[in-house]
C-alpha angles and dihedrals in degrees: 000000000000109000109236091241095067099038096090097047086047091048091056087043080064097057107050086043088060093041089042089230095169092179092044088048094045091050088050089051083048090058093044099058093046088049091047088236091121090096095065092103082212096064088038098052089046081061094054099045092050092050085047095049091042097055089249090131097156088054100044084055101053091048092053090061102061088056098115092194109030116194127192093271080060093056092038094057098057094035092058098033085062090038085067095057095073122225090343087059099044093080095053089050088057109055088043084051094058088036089056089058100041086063091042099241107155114226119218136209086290087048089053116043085044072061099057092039095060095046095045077058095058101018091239091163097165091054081042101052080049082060100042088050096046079045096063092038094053093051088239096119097081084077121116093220104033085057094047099052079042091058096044088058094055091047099046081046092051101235090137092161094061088041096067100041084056085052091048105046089041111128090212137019138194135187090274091061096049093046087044096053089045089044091056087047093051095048092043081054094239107137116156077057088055092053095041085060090049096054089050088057090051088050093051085043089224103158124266110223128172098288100050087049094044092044099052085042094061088060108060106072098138126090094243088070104058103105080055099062094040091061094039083057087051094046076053100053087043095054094041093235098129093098085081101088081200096075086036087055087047095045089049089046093053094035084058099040092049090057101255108115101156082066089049098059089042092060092042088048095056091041110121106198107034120190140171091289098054097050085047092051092061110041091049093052087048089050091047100049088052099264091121081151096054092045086054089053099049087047088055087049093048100046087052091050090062097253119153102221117220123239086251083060091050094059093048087063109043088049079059091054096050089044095060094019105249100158089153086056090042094059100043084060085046093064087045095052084050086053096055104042106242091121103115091048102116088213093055097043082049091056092048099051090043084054100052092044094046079055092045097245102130094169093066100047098040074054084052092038092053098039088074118081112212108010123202131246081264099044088055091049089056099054093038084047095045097050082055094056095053098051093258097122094155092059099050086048085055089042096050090050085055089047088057093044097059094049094246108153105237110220129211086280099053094059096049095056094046084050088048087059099034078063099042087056088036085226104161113178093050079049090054089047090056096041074057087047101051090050084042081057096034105241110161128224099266138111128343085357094066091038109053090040089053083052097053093057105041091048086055092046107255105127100169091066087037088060103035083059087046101054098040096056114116094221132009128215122192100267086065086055094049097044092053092044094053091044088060098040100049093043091062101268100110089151088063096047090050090051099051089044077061095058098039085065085042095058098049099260113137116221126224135207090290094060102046081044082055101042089046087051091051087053087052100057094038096053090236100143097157094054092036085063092044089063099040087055080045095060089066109026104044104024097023086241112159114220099255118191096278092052088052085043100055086046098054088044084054105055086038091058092056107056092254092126096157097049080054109059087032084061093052091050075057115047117117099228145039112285108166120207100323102095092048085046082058097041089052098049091051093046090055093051093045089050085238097143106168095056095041086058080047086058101036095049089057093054084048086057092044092059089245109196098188113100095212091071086051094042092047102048093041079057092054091044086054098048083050100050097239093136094168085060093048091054084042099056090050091049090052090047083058101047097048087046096243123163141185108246113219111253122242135212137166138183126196115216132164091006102306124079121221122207131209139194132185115271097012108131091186108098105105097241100035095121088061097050098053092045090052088046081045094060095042088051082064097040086058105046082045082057092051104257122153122185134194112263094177100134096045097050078061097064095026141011096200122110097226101047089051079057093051091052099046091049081055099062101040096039089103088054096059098032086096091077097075100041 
């Protein structure tokens, strides 16, 4: 019992405890330790319990410790006190946790459930199934809420299995348990688990609140469960429960998430008391169904009502803003989110740098990128991702070894962004050293993982790796197809390609625009014209495809190809869309190949009227003047390349060998050994003229006249192909 004399002191310890009045409380402890009060346990545990409740954790503890006789309210006090700090708190509980029963002081259902709160934080399953066992044995488990913290930290851990069989052999459950079992289901993402449970809770009529609505909403966040959410909105109306904007939050999010977005505005237009959340809700789920416009536009809407986003809004937006390029209106957002503070949230700087790389400023996100100290696993796959994308694959390899220096755990993604880059350089055997990396780090053989390493291979030529991944991937979606058809197709075995593109209608898989861009380009090369047109009427007709660019362009390649150069300019004058300048660029290569001068002018007149900025169109039809002997077009056509500022771009080349690729561009004279080189190519440029073989030298004629610099130029273009010899 609490002596009189100390009731009133205790009574004002209460109340700042409940008003959370930390100077108040400090001047009271004060007070206690001058009077020698300090020794009642029951003052000393109010102490503790007001600098817990209050976050003073340092001081709660120190006070803890001067408790001579500490009793389980004691213990109690500081557990739970740490259990409330989240994932920063669980270690400390612990370790009070083991020290409690090294001094054999018995914990109780408080004790406990402070236990299980503090592992679910941190999803210390292992420290949590101790507990659970000490629990039964110490007949605590029978409690509601001991069951019920118990039950969290088997969810958040993902035991879902143990989990349930906790739920179901509880003695007694309350609306916290039911919410916390169908919560596990939804982020595990099972959710016809999740409904199920729900419909259990409506048979043993137990009564649906807030929590239990907002949790099996959360599940259902496919298409299939629409229906679904559309009765569990109406079990809401009927009920008058939608004055929660929880549960609105949560209808807008599935509605969303389940593609109906229609259903989704509707709900966020009739909702009374909007928050952050709300707004949030919605531009997210118009960013993620593709309307990135529509998110920009809410968000407009929201910032003029007065409305303070959250940091989660904030990444909504600016996802909208990566997926249509609106880097103006990013960093604008970018300003705003400076503004606002929310600089040093991961989330937020990963959304920033995703942003910048998705509108192909890499500066700006590589500033984003180093601003943060230490970046997640997520934050380095978006800047290794985004210098792919925009063609700089050196620097996401350098990136990546960076990545592995520093002990960061690549995920799926990782790799196949390292692999994405490892083809666009056509680099093989780093190719070869990450396919080791992702099964050194386990990583099966699935989606995107599969796909992007049969790409690889097939893009560097090596089609019998390319294969053997091919063949071993559990599923296959149809990038893998594509990437194996257009291996095989652009490494001369167009029959092949042909043949799988066969069996992937065979097996059910339905092709996109890629595959029908790869099976066209294996006609092509294959000089099949009457099969090339059977699958360009096949895009339409049988897949409801429409002939994009590419489709016009590989038609026009493969008549081309095949000498019909009248059919071919005849199916341009055709063709259905815009498509610029592309199809004419094709249509003036091929005639010069063919020696069909008058219809490559024709083409290349048409590229001239079209303000065409690309040299080799200049180059190309000068070439075709001169072969004609129309000597004032040719001088025309130059006069026209320097007035519209067009200039031939050096070409570039590289080759990896022994581990180190070496680049070369026409006219660099920097590589070490370059003097040996050109004199070797040199020499095979002789050997050559003394065999008999003559090559075109159509497009230099054009620039210069003059033998040597003919062999200058041709010991340009092929120094990358002899370079071999000296490595």
């Amino acid at each position: 019992m609490l002596p009189s004399k100390y009731r009133a002191f205790f009574s004002e310890l209460l109340q700042c405890t409940q008003n959370k009045n930390i100077s108040k409380g400090r001047s009271l402890h004060a007070q206690s330790i001058k009077a020698g009060s300090f020794s009642c346990v029951y003052l000393a545990n109010s102490l503790v319990n007001l600098y817990a409740k209050c976050g003073w954790l340092t001081d709660a503890k120190l006070v803890f410790e001067t408790i001579q006789d500490k009793d389980i309210v004691s213990w109690n006090c500081i557990i739970n006190g740490y259990s409330q700090q989240g994932s920063m708190g669980a270690p400390f509980v612990m370790e009070l946790f083991q020290r409690m029963r090294r001094e054999n002081a018995l914990p109780n259902a408080h004790t406990f459930a402070g236990i299980f709160t503090a592992a679910s934080n941190v999803s210390d399953a292992f420290s949590g199934q101790q507990a659970h066992a000490l629990a039964i044995k110490t007949d605590s488990f029978d409690d509601v809420f001991v069951g019920s913290s118990l039950l969290n930290m088997y969810c958040k851990a993902g035991l879902l299995v143990e989990g349930r069989k906790l739920f179901d052999r509880m003695p007694e459950r309350n609306s916290v348990s039911w919410a916390t079992m169908i919560s596990g289901y939804a982020m595990q993402r099972s959710s016809r688990e999740a409904v199920e449970l729900f419909e259990l809770l409506h048979h043993e009529e137990e009564k649906e609140n807030e929590y239990i609505l907002t949790s099996v909403l959360s599940a259902l966040a496919d298409p299939q469960f629409i229906d679904t959410g559309r009765q569990i909105h109406c079990l809401v109306f009927k009920n008058g429960l939608l004055a929660f904007v929880s549960i609105e939050n949560a209808l807008i999010t599935m509605y969303t998430k389940c593609g109906s977005v229609d259903d989704a505005l509707q709900t966020f237009k009739l909702s009374g008391a909007k928050n952050s959340i709300t707004w949030s809700a919605m531009i997210t789920g118009f960013a993620q169904s593709g309307d990135s416009l529509k998110a920009l536009k809410l968000f407009s809407t929201m910032h003029f009502t007065g409305m303070t986003p959250s940091e989660f809004t904030l990444v909504g937006v600016l996802n909208a803003c990566a997926d249509v390029g609106a880097v103006e209106q990013g960093k604008q957002v970018h300003d705003y989110l400076l503004k606002l503070g929310y600089e040093s949230q991961i989330y937020i700087m990963t959304a920033l740098v995703d942003m910048y790389a998705k509108c192909g400023s890499t500066v700006d996100a590589r500033k984003g990128f180093d601003y943060v100290k230490h970046p997640d696993m997520i934050l380095w796959t978006s800047m290794i991702g985004g210098c792919v994308q925009n063609g700089e694959n050196e620097e996401a390899l350098s990136l990546y070894a960076r990545m592995q220096i520093e002990g960061i755990m690549p995920n799926e993604l990782t790799m196949a962004s390292v692999m994405k880059a490892c083809s666009s350089l056509a680099a093989l055997e780093q190719g070869r050293q990450i396919h080791a990396r992702t099964v050194k780090h386990g990583f099966g053989l699935e989606v995107p993982i599969g796909s992007a390493l049969s790409t690889m291979y097939a893009k560097c030529g090596s089609l019998e790796d390319g294969n053997f991944v091919f063949r071993r991937m559990p599923e296959k979606d149809v990038v893998s197809w594509n990437a194996m058809i257009s291996g095989l197709s652009q490494n001369g075995h167009g029959c092949e390609a042909l043949e799988l593109f066969e069996e992937m209608l065979n097996e059910g898989t339905k092709p996109d625009y890629v595959t029908f861009v790869n099976v066209l380009s294996a006609c092509s090369h294959m000089g099949l014209v009457d099969r090339g047109l059977i699958y360009f009427e096949m895009m339409s007709s049988t897949f409801g495809i429409a002939p994009k660019v590419e489709h016009y362009a590989c038609m026009v390649d493969l008549l081309s190809r095949a000498g019909k150069l009248n059919e071919a300019k005849e199916f341009i004058e055709s063709a259905k869309i815009d498509h610029g300048m592309c199809l004419w660029r094709i249509l003036l290569s091929a005639c010069r190949n063919h020696r069909n001068y008058e219809l490559g002018a024709y083409a290349g007149e048409k590229l001239m009227e079209l303000g065409s900025q690309e040299s080799s169109a200049y180059v190309v039809l000068s070439s075709i003047y001169n072969a004609l002997g129309r000597l004032e077009d040719v001088e025309r056509v130059r006069r026209m390349m320097r007035l519209r500022g067009v200039y031939k771009e050096p070409g570039c080349s590289w080759i990896e060998l022994k581990g180190g690729v070496h680049v070369f561009v026409v006219g660099d004279q920097m590589h070490p050994e370059i003097k040996e080189i050109r004199e070797d190519l040199r020499m095979l440029y002789k050997q050559m003229k003394d065999e008999g073989y003559r090559p075109s030298f159509d497009q230099i004629y054009v620039i210069s006249s003059s033998s040597q610099e003919v062999s200058d130029e041709f010991v340009s273009q092929f120094t990358p192909f002899l370079s071999s010899i000296h490595f």
